[in-house]
MIKE-122142 format. One record per residue (C-alpha): residue in three letters; y negated, x, z negated. Coordinates in steps of 0.1 Angstrom, whole numbers, plus 5000, padded with zeros to 4 digits. Layout:
AlaYXZ
...
REM end
This chain:
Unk213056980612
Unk212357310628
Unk215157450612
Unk216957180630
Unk215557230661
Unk216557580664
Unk220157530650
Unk221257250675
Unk219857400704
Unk220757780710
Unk222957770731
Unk220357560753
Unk218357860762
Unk219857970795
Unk218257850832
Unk220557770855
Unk219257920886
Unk221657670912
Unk219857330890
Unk216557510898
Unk216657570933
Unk218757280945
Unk215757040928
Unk213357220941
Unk214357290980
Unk215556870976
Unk211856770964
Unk210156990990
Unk212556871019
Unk211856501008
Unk208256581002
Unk207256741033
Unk209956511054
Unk207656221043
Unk204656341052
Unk205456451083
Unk206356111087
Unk203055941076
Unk201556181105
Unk203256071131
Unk204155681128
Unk201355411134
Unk202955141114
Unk200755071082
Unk203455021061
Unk205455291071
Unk202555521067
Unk201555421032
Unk205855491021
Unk205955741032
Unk202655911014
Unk203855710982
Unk207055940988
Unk205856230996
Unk203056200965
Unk206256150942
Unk208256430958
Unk205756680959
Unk204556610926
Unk207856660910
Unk208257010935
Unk204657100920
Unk205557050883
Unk207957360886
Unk204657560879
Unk205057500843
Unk208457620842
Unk207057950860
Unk205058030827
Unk208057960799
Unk210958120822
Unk211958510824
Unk211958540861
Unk214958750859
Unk216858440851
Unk216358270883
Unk215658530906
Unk213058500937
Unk212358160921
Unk208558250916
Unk208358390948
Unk210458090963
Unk207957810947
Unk204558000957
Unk205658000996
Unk207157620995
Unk204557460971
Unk201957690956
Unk199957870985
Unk201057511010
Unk199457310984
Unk196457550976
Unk197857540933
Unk199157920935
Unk200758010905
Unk198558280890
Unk195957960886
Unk198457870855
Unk200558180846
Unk198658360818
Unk196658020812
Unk199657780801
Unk200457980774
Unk197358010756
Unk198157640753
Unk200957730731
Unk199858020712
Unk199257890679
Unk196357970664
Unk194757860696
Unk196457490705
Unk193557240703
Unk190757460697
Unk187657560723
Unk189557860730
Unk192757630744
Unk191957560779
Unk194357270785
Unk193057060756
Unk190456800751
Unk189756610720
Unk190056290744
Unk190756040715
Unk187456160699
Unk185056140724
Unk183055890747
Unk184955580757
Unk184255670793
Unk185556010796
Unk189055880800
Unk188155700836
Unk186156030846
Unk188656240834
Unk191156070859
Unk188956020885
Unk187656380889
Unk191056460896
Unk190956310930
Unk188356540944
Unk190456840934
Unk191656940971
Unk188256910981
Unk187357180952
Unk190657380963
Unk189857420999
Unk186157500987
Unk187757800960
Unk190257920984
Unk188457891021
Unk184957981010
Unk185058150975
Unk188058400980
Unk186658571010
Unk182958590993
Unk184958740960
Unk186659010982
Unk182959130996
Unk180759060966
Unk182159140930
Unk179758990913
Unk180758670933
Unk184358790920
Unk183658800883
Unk181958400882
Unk185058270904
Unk188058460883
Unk186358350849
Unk185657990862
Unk187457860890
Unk190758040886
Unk192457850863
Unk194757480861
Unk192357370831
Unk190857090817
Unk188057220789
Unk185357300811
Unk184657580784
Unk187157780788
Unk186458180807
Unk189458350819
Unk189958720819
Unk190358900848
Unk193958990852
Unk196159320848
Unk199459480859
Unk201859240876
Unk199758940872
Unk196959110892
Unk199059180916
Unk200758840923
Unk197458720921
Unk195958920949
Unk198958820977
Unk199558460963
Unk194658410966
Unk195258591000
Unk197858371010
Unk196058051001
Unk192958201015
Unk194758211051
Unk195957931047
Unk192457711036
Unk190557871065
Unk193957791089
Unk193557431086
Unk190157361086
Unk189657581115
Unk192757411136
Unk191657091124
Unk187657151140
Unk189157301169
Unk191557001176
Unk194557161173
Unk195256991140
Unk194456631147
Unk191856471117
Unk194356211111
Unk196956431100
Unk194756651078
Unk193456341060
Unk196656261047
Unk197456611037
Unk194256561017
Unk195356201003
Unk198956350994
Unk197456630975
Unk194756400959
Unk197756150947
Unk199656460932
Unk196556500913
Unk195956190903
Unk199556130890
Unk199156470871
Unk195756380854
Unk197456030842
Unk200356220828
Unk198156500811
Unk196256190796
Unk199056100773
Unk201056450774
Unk198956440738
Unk197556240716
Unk194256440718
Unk193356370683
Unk192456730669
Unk188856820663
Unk188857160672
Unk190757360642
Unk194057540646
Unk196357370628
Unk200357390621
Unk203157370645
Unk204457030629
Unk200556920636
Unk200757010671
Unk204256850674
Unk202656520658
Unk200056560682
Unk202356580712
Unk204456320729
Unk207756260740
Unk208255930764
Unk212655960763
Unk215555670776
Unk215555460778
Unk213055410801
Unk213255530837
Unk209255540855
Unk208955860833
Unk211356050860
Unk208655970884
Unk205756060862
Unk206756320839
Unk209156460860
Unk210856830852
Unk211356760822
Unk207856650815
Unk209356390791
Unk210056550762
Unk206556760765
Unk206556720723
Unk209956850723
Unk208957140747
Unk206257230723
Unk208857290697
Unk210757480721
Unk208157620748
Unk211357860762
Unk213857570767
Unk214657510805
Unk213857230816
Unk216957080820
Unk218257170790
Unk215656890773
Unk217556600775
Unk220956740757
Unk218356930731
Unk216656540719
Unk220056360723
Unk221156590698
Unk218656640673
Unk218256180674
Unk221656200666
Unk221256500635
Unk218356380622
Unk217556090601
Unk215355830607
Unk212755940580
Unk212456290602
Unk209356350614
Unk210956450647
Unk210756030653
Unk206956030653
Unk206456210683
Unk208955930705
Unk206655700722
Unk208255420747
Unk205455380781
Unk202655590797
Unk201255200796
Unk201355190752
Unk199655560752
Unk196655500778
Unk195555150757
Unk196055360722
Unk194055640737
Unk191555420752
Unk191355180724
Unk190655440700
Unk187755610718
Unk186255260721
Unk186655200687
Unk185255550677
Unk182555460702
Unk181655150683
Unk181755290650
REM end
């Protein structure tokens, strides 16, 4: 299978710089267009379709950040640049939080162990860790404004303040055991502009908003929209695996097996697992393959491969089928 999987896909490899920023500057128009329309109409209903847009367009304008950590930038220039100023510092989720994070995710000797900081052996713990996991999600912009508003100025004066915020509150993670490393060279220096940037920005609204220049009303739902982003994120991190490792490195196949791909024909994953998002199994495979190259890549490798390939086991058909097997298995652990 990974023979296969390398064979039928190289010529895959290149981005296409015109399919990354015509998605992104259409997800950011519709985005932002939407909220600014949920600040300034008075119709309930309007209000709440245009924050359920604006929550769906700015999520899939967010999820370029994982593309930031598997693309060489020289491919689609000023693209990194380009997201942090139109999503990143905006939305208080600068990219240095996941560049140099992500891919410790993927390293293999690493992938589902306590030194991977996006993993969590979900399916093996507490029935109602799932619900918590999700809900925690929603305070996140709370926790943002708090890291970049309050924390980022203190780091700059204090470095011992400095050293506790870059090891734990620097980082898009979900094991709460994970420490980063403070960061060198280029990343060091992309993270200084893109934390002073946010920074500005934090203390910006919250001090327009208290001195009424910023009416409450409109920063509430700047707060809601974010919230929502994170919330859809959380759910689609919940089943972007099947969370079933107990800690030991294990094999790329494994990690495959323990990944999941959600492809056609059904359509709420382009809402959900946007960017590609679907095939996040596949993109384990292939952790370099643009994102739009993904689709082409598992049409062709259905179509190669038999149906006794292993490659089959990792195609599941609804977020729905993979939140009840995740849930009914912790409950069923629970019992035991």
């Amino acid at each position: 299978m990974l023979r296969a999987v390398s064979e039928l896909t190289r010529d895959l490899t290149p981005a296409k710089p015109r399919v990354y920023w015509t998605d992104l500057l259409l997800s950011c128009a519709i985005g932002y267009g939407a909220m600014a329309l949920a600040m300034i109409v008075a119709t309930p209903w309007v209000v709440a379709l245009a924050i359920a847009v604006a929550i769906l367009a700015l999520y899939r304008a967010g999820s370029f950040i994982h593309e930031l950590t598997h693309i060489k930038h020289s491919s689609v220039p000023g693209f990194r640049l380009g997201w942090n100023l139109l999503v990143g510092v905006p939305q208080l989720v600068p990219s240095f939080m996941y560049e140099g994070v992500h891919s410790l995710h993927h390293a293999r000797t690493r992938y589902g162990t306590a030194e991977d900081p996006e993993y969590l052996p979900l399916a093996l713990m507490k029935p109602w860790t799932v619900p918590v996991f999700v809900l925690v999600s929603a305070l996140a912009p709370v926790a943002l404004f708090f890291r970049f508003g309050i924390l980022t100025p203190l780091s700059a004066l204090f470095p011992s303040v400095r050293a506790v915020v870059v090891a734990k509150y620097s980082a898009l993670a979900i094991n709460p055991a994970f420490r980063r490393r403070a960061p060198e060279g280029e990343l060091a220096r992309q993270w200084r502009w893109q934390a002073a940037g946010a920074s500005i920005w934090a203390i910006s609204l919250i001090g327009l908003t208290a001195a009424g220049i910023i009416p409450i009303k409109a920063l509430l739902i700047f707060i809601g929209i974010a919230s929502g982003v994170m919330v859809i994120n959380q759910i689609r991190t919940l089943v972007a695996h099947l969370w079933e490792n107990d800690g030991d490195a294990i094999s790329t196949t494994a990690q495959y097996l323990d990944s999941v791909n959600v492809p056609p024909p059904g359509l709420l994953p382009l809402l959900w697992a946007p960017v590609g998002l679907r095939y996040h199994a596949l993109h384990h495979l292939l952790p370099g393959l643009p994102y739009h190259a993904l689709a082409e890549a598992h049409r062709r490798l259905v179509s190669a491969l038999g149906a006794d390939s292993l490659y089959h086991q990792a195609n599941y058909r609804s977020l729905i089928g993979l939140v009840v097997r995740l849930i009914g298995g912790s409950v069923r652990r629970g019992a035991a």
